[in-house]
TORDODREN-797412 format. One line per field, with one value per residue: x, y, z of N, C-alpha, C in turn. Coordinates in steps of 0.001 Angstrom, whole numbers. Layout:
% TORDODREN-797412
n.u <- X,...
n.v <- Y,...
n.w <- Z,...
ca.u <- X,...
ca.v <- Y,...
ca.w <- Z,...
c.u <- X,...
c.v <- Y,...
c.w <- Z,...
This chain:
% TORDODREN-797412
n.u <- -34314,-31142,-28444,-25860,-23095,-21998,-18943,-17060,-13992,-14048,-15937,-14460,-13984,-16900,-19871,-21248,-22571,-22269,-20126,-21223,-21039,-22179,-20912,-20464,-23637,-24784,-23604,-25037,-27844,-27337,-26488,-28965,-30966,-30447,-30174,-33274,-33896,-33329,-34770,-37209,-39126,-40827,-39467,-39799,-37470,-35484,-32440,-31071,-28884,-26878,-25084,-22743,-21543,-19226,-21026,-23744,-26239,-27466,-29982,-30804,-33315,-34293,-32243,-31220,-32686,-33313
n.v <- -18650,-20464,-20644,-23640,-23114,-25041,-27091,-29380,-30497,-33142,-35911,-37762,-38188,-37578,-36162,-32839,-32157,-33833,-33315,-31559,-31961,-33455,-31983,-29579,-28829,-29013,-26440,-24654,-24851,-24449,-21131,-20468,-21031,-18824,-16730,-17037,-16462,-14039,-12847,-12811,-14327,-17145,-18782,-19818,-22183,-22614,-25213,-24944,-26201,-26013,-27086,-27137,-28040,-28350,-28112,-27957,-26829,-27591,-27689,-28299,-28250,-28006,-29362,-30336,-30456,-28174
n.w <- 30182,29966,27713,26800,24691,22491,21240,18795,17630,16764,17214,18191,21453,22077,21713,21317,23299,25075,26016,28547,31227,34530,36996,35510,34587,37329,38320,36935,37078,40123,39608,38330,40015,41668,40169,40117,42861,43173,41858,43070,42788,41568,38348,34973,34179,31815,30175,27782,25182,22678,20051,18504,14799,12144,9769,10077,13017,15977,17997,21220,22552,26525,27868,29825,33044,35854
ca.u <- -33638,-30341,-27727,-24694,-22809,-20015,-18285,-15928,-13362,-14351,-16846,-13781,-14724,-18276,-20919,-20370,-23651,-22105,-19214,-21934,-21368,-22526,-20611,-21547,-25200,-25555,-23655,-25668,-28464,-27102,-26348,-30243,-31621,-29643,-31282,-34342,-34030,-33013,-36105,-38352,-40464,-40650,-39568,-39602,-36445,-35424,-31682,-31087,-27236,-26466,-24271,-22324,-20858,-18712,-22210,-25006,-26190,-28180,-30698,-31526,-34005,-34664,-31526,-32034,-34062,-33235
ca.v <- -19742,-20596,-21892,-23276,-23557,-26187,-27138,-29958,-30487,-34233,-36420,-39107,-38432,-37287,-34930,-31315,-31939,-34885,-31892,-30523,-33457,-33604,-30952,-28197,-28829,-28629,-25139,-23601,-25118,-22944,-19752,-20577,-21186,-17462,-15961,-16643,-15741,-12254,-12018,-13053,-14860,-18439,-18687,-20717,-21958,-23966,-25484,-25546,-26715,-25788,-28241,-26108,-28924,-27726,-28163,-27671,-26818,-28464,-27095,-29293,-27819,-28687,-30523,-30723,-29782,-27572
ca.w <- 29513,30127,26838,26474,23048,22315,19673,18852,16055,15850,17701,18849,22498,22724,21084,22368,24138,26275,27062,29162,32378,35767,37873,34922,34763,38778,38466,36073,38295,41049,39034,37897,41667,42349,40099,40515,44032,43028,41112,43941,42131,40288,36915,34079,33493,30871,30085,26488,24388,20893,19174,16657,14113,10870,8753,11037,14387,16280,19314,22056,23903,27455,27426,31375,34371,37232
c.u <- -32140,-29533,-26507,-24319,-21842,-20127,-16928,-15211,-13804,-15351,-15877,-14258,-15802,-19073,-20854,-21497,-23134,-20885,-19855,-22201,-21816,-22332,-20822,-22650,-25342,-24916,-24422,-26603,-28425,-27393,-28375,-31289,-31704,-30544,-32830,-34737,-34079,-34490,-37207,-39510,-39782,-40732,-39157,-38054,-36019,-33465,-31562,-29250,-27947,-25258,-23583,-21230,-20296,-19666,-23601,-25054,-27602,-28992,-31308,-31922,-34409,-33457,-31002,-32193,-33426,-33227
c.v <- -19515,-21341,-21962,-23817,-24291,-26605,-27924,-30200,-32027,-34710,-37754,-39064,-37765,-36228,-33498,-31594,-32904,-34129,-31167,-31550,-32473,-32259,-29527,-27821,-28531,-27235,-24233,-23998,-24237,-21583,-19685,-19944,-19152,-16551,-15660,-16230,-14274,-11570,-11905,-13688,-16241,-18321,-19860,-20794,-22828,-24053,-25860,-25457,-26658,-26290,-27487,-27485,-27673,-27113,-27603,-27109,-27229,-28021,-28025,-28648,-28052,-29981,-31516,-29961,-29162,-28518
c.w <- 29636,28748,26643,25447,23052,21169,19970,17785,15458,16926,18452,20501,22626,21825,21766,23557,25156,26983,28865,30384,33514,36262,36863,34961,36244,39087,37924,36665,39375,40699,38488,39409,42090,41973,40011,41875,43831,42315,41852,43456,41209,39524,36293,33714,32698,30311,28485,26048,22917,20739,18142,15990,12990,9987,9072,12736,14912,17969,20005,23127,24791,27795,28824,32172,35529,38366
């Protein structure tokens, strides 16, 4: 499992989880691909974001796909 954490002071542009665009997701994709090469073997991998707000936090698991 792969996660990344964000955190914003307000929500005026975006949820931390919409932080997490396009050209990030297809690197961590890569860095994913890599290592499972290194392991030689297929693995489960799963993409999960944690939302840290002031009050709560918030786990979106699977938040996308390899």
């Amino acid at each position: 499992m792969f996660c990344e954490v964000k955190t914003r002071l307000s929500e005026l542009f975006g949820t931390p989880a919409e932080a997490v665009e396009y050209h990030k997701r297809e690197r961590y994709k890569k860095i994913a691909r890599y290592y499972e090469s290194l392991a030689g073997e297929e693995l489960f991998i799963r993409f999960d974001v944690l939302e840290v707000f002031e009050e709560r936090i918030n786990h979106i698991e699977g938040a996308f796909r390899a």
